[in-house]
C-alpha positions as CSV (number, residue, x, y, z in Angstrom):
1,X,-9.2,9.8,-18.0
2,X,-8.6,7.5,-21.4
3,X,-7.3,5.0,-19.0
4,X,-10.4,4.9,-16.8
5,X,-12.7,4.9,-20.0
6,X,-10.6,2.2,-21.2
7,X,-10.9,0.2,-18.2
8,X,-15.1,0.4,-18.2
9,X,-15.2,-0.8,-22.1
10,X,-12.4,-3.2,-21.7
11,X,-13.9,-5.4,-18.6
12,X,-18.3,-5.2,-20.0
13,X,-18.2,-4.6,-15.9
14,X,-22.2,-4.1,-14.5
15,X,-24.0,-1.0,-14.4
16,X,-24.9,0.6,-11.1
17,X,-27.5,3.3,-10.1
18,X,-25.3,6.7,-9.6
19,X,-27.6,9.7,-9.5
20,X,-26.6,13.3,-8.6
21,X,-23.3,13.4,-9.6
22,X,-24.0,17.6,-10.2
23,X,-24.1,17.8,-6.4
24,X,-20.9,16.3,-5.9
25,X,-19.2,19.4,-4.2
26,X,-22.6,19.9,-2.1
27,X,-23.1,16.8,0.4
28,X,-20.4,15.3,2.9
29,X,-18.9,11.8,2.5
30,X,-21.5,9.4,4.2
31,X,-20.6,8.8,7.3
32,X,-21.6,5.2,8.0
33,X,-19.5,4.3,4.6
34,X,-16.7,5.3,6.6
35,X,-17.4,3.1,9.8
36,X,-18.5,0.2,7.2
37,X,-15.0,0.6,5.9
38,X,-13.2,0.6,9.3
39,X,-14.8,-2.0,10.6
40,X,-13.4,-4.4,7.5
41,X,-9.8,-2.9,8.0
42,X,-10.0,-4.5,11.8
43,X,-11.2,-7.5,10.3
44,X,-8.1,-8.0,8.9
45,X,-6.0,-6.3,10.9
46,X,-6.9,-8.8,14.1
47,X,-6.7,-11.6,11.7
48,X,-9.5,-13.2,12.2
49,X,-10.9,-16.8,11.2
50,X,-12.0,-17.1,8.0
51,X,-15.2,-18.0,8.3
52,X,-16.0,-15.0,10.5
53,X,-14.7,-12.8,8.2
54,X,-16.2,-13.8,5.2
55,X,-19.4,-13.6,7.0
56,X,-18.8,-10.1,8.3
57,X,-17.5,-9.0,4.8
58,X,-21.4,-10.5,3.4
59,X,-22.8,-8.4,5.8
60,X,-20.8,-5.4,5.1
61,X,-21.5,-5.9,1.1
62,X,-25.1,-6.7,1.9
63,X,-25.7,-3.2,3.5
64,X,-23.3,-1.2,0.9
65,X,-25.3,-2.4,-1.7
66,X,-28.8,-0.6,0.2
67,X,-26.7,2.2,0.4
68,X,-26.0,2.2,-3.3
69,X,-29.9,1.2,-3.9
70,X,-30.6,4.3,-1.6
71,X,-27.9,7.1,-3.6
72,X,-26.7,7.7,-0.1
73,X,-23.3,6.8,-2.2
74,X,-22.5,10.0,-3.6
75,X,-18.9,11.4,-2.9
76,X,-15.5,10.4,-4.4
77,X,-14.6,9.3,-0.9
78,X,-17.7,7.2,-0.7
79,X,-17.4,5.5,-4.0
80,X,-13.8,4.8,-3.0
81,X,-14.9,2.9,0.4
82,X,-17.8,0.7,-1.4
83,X,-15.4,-0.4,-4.1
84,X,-12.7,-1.6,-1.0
85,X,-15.5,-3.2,0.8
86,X,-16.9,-5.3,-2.9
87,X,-12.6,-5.7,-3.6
88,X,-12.7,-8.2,-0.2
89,X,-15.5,-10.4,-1.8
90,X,-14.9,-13.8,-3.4
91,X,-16.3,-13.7,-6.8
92,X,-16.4,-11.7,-10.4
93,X,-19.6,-10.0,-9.6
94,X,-18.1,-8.4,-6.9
95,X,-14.8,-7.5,-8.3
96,X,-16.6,-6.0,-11.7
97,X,-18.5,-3.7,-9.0
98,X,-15.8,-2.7,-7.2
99,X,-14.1,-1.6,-10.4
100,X,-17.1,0.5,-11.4
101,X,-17.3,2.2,-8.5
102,X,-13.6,2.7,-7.9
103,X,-13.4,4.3,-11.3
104,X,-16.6,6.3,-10.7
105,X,-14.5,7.9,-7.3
106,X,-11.4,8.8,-10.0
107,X,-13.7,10.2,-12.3
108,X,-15.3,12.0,-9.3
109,X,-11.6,13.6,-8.1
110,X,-8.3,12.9,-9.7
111,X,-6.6,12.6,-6.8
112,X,-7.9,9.1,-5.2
113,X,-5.2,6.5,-5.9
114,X,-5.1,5.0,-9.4
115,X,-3.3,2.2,-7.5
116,X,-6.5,0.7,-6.0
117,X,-7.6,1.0,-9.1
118,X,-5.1,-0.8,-11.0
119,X,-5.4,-3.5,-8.4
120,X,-8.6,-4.0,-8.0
121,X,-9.2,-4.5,-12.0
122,X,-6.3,-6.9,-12.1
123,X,-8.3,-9.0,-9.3
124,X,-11.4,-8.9,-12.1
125,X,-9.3,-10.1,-14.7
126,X,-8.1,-12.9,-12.7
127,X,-11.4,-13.7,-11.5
128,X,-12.7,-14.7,-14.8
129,X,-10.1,-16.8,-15.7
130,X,-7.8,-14.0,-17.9
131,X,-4.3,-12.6,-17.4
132,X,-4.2,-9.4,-15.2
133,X,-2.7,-6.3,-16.8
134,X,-0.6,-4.2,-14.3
135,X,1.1,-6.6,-12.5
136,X,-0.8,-6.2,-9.0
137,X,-1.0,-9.6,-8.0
138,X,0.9,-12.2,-6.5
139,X,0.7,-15.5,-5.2
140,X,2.7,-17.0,-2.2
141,X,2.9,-21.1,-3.6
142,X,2.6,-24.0,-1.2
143,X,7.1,-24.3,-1.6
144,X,6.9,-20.5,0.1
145,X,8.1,-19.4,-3.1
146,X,6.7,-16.0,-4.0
147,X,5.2,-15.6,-8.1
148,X,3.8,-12.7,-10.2
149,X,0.1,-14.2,-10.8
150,X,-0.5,-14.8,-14.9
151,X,0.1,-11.1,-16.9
152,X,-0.4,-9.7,-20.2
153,X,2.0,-7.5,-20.8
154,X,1.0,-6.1,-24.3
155,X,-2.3,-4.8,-22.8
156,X,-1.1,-1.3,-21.3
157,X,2.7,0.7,-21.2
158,X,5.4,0.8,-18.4
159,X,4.4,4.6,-18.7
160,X,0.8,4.0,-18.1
161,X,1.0,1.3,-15.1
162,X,3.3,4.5,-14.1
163,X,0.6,6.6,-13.8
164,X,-1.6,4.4,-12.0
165,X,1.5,4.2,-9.3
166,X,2.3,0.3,-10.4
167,X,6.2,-1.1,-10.7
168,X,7.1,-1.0,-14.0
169,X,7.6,-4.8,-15.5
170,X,11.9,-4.0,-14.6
171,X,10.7,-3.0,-11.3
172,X,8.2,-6.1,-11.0
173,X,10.6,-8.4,-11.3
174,X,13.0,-6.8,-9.1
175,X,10.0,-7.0,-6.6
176,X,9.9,-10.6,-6.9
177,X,13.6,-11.4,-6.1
178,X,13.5,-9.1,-3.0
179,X,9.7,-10.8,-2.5
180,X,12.0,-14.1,-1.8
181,X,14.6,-13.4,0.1
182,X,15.0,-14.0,3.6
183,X,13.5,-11.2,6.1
184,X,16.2,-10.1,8.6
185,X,13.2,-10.4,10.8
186,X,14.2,-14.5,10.3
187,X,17.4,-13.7,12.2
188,X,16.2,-12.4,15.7
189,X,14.1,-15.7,15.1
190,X,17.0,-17.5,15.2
191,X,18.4,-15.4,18.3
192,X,20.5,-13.1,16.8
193,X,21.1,-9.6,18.4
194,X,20.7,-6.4,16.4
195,X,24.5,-6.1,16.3
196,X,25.0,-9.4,14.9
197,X,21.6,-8.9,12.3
198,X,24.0,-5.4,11.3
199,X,27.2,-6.8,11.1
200,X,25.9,-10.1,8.9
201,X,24.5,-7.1,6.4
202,X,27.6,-5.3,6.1
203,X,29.9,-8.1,5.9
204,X,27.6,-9.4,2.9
205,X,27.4,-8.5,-0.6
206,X,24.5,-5.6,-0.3
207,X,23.7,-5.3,-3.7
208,X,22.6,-9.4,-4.3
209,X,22.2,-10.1,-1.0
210,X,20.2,-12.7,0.2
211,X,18.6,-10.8,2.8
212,X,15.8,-8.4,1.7
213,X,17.2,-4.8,2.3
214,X,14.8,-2.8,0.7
215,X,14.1,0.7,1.7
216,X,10.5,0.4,3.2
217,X,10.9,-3.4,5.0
218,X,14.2,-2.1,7.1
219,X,12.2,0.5,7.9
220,X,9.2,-1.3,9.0
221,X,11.5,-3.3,11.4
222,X,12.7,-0.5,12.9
223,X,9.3,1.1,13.5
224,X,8.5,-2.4,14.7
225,X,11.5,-2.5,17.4
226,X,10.6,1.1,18.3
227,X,7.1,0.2,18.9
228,X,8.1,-2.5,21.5
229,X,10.1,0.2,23.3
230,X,13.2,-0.8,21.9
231,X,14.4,2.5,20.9
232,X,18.7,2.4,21.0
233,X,18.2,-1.2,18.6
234,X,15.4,0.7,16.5
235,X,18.2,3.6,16.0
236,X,20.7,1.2,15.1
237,X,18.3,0.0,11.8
238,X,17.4,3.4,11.0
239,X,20.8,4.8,11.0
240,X,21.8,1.2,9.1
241,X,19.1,2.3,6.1
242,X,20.7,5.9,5.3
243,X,23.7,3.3,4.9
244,X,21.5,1.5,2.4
245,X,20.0,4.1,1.3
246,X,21.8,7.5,1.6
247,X,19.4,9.2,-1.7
248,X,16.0,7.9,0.1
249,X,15.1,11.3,2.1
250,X,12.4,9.2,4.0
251,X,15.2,7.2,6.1
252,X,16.7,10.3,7.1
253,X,13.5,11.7,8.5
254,X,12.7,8.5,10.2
255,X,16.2,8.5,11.2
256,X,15.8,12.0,12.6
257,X,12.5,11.0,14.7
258,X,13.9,8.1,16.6
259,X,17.2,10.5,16.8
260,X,14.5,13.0,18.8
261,X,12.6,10.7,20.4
262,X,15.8,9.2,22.5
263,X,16.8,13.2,22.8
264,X,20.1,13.7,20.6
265,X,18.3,17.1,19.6
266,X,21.7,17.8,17.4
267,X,22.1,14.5,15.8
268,X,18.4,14.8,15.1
269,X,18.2,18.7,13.4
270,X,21.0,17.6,10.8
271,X,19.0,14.3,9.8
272,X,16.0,16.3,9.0
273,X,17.9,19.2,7.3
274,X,19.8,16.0,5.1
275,X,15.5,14.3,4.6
276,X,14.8,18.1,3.7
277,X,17.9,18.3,1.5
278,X,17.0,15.2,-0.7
279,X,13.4,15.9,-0.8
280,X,12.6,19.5,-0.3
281,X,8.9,19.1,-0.4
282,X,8.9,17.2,2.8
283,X,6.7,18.9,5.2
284,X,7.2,16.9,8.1
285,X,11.1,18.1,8.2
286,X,10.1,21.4,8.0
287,X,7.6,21.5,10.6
288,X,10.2,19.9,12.7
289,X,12.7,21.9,12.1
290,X,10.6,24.9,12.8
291,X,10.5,23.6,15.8
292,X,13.4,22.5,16.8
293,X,15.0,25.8,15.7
């Protein structure tokens, strides 16, 4: 709570009109905030044009702000969806409200994501021409080089951009040297076969090499191949990131679902009881399990 009474003081942001904060736990989250904030996800998600977007996301901001003129904005949920739809605008008037009303939603329940949060005031501060504070931000430069945008470090702790779920500075710049190395996505570009994409991993120096191998991104490939109905190559990069990554309990249980999906039952139970093993709070092994057993 310091942090988010911190964060208020520290960025002067505007004041909005939130009334009936006492009935919090009495009305449902509004409804139409949740379609608003749908409908600006597949925005983005269909990529498209610019223009259109930006006028959609005037349109969307237009009618958030009735809403909030209306105090039909009055759950942690819906102060969390109006601060995503004012984080997409284009200016610090916008960002300063999305703050406010993002830290209203924590204030409202503890649980939301701190991470939005910690993003969407590092956007403020860069909108007015200051350094950001977490580390949030990057920039992609015209040379395809990937760069932290400008950060003052001395503002908060490692421990507190911690809390808010942010990479520690050690972590950021490890983030930025796996941010610019090559996706092994680049190599099926160039024609290469999931075999050969395995085999140029292994044969390489894993710890610096220049091929981005984090956890998450191998991952995502797989999922991608898997997607496409390209199960037997999708097991091959799963089984390749419990290489990578034998401690990560995730990859087993991803592992595990392609494993089931293509019917090896056995192979399957024993990388859910290793995912349940490393991480014991994972539910989805369990409930699998239970299952399967």
């Amino acid at each position: 709570m310091r942090r988010i009474i911190l964060l208020a003081s520290m960025f002067g942001i505007i004041s909005c009109n939130f009334k009936n904060d006492k009935v919090q736990k009495e009305v449902v989250d509004n409804q139409e905030l949740i379609e608003i904030f749908k409908s600006d996800q597949e925005d983005r998600m269909q990529h498209l044009d610019r223009s259109i977007r930006q006028k959609n996301d005037s349109l969307r901001e237009a009618r958030v702000y009735e809403l909030l003129d209306s105090n039909k904005v009055r759950t942690s949920i819906d102060y969390q969806n109006a601060a995503l739809i004012f984080h997409h605008g284009e200016d610090s008037v916008t960002y300063a409200l999305a703050v406010k009303l993002m830290t209203k939603s924590i204030e409202l329940d503890s649980t939301r994501n701190k991470w939005l949060l910690a993003a969407i005031s590092d956007r403020y501060l860069l909108s007015i021409n200051k350094a950001q504070i977490y580390g949030t931000q990057y920039t992609r430069l015209d040379n395809n080089v990937v760069v932290r945008e400008e950060l003052d470090s001395t503002k908060i702790t490692d421990a507190e951009r911690i809390e808010y779920g942010v990479e520690t500075l050690a972590e950021q710049r490890e983030k930025l040297k796996n941010l610019n190395r090559k996706k092994l996505t680049e190599l099926v570009d160039e024609g290469k076969s999931i075999d050969e994409i395995i085999r140029i991993v292994k044969q390489g120096d894993v710890t610096n090499s220049e091929y981005d191998l984090r956890e998450n991104w191998i991952n995502n490939f797989a999922y991608q191949l898997k997607n496409q109905g390209e199960k037997e190559d999708a097991l091959k990069l799963f089984k390749l990131n419990t290489e990578l990554h034998p401690n990560a309990y995730n990859t087993f249980d991803s592992y595990g679902e392609c494993l089931l999906d293509l019917g090896d039952k056995e192979l399957a139970i024993k990388a859910y009881e290793k995912s349940l093993e490393l991480n014991p709070n994972n539910k989805n092994a369990e409930e699998v399990l239970t299952g399967l057993k």
